[in-house]
Phi, psi and omega in degrees: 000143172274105173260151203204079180037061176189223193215151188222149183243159151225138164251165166110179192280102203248144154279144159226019185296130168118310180256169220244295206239124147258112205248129177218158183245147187237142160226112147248171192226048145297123199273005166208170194278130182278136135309091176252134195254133169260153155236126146205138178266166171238199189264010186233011180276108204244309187191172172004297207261353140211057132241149181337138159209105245217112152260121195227202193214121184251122144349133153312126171093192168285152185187147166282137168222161209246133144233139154306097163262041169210037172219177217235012178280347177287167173241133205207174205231332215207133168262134141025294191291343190223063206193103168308150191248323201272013206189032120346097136253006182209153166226158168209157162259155116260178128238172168292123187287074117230011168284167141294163200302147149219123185262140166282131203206152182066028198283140180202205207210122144201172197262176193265106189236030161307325179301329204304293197309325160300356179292112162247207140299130212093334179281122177274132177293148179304317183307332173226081203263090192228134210239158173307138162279155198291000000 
């Protein structure tokens, strides 16, 4: 999708339960890195202050851009943690109305399975981090 000094929404009911990272791939060819504002609400969102709101920088060129939604890593009004995830009614982009275009692409959910990955034999779970007796 193509932004043009404004802003493009998706309305309607999204689940986001599961997932780590909402992710898009962006390119302008804006001669410096744009400011792009993320917003998102659930159903329990009224005004500013509650809901997400996420500022980040899209690149010169092509470029992946990454946000955590479930960590404290949004820059936010409202956090993740406390954002029904199962109960998403909106997304929005913004720029700045005197930036160039900018477009989106690839926007998706996806989970995090690095922990998945840290496993080994031996690794005791935190809940019973109790080593056998000798």
């Amino acid at each position: 999708m193509r932004i043009d000094k404004s802003y493009v929404c998706m309305d309607g009911p999204q689940d986001w339960i599961g997932y780590d990272f909402l992710k898009a791939d962006l390119y302008t060819d804006a001669k410096e890195p744009m400011e792009l504002y993320v917003e998102v609400r659930d159903q329990q969102t009224t005004d500013y202050w509650t809901r997400v709101n996420y500022t980040t920088v899209a690149p010169r060129a092509r470029a992946r851009s990454s946000s955590r939604s479930s960590s404290s890593t949004w820059a936010r009004s409202r956090g993740p943690a406390d954002a029904r995830l199962n109960a998403i009614t909106r997304l929005v982009f913004s720029i700045p109305t005197s930036a160039r275009a900018l477009f989106v692409d690839n926007v998706r959910l996806e989970r995090d399975d690095s922990p998945q990955k840290a496993v080994f034999d031996g690794l005791w779970p935190s809940t019973s981090a109790r080593a056998p007796a000798p």
